[in-house]
N, C-alpha and C positions, 0 to 999 in steps of 0.2 A: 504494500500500500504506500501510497503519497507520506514523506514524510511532511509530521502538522495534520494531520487528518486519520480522524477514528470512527470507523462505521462498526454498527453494529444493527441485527436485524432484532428487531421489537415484536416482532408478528403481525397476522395481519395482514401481510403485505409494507409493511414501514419498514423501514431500516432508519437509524437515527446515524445524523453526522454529528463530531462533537470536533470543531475545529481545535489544535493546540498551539500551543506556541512556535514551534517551527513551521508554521505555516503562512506561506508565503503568496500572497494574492496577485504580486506584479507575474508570478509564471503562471497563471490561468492556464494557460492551454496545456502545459505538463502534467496538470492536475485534475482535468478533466475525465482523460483516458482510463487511470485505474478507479476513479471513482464508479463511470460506467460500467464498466467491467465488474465490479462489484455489484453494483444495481443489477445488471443482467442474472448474473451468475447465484441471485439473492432474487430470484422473478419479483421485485419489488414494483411497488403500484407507486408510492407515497415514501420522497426524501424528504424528512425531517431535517431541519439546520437548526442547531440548538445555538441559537447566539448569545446565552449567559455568557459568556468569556469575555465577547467580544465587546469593545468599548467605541470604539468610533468606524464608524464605515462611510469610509471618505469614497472619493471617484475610483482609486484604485481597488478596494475591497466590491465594492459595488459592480465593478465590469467583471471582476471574480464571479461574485451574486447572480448576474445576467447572464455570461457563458455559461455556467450551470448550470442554470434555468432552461436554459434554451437548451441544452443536451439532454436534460430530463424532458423535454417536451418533445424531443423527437425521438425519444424513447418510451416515450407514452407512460413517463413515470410524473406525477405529480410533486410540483416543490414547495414544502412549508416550512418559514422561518418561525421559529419559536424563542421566547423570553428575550425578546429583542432590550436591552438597556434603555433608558429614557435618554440617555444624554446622545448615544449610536441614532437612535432613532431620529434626533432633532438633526445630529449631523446630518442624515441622509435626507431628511425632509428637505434642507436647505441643494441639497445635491438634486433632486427629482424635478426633471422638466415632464414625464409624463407618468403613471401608475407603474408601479412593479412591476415584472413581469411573472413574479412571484403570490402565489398567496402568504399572508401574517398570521400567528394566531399569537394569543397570549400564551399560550405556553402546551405542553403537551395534551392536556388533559380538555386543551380547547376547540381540538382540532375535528372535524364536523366528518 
């Protein structure tokens, strides 16, 4: 697996990602590949992104955020960010010219 990134399947169809500290958002595209790869290989429906850790998701975290999104989606895997921080969140608000291309939820337990 990508080092900075920890999947684990939840059931269901979920797998949860729990980004770490070596994890490095300006290589998007190197991190994409085994992420898939696990999603396939886990027939997952529903990537979970647990963003507790995470404190600010500026433009580069965010095109991270997007190329993800959009690999789940042409994987026919759904992406949800969970326990997003308030202060990440306000960064990104000021970052967004149009809607996520993600769904939010409040945290696990919110998820529909």
């Amino acid at each position: 697996m990508a080092e900075g990134i920890h999947l684990t399947p939840i059931g269901d169809g979920n797998v949860l990602l729990e980004p770490g500290e070596g994890l490095d958002p300006s290589n998007a595209d190197d991190l994409v590949a085994p992420v898939l790869e696990f999603l396939q290989n886990n027939q997952a429906q529903r990537l979970v992104y647990d963003l507790k850790t995470v404190r600010l998701i500026d433009e580069v975290y965010y095109t991270w955020l997007t190329k993800l999104s959009a690999t789940c989606r042409i994987a026919n895997v759904e992406m949800v960010t969970v326990n997003m921080q308030p202060a990440a969140a306000y960064a990104l608000s000021l970052t967004l010219k149009d809607p996520t291309p993600f769904t939010c939820a409040l945290d696990i337990h919110h998820l529909r």
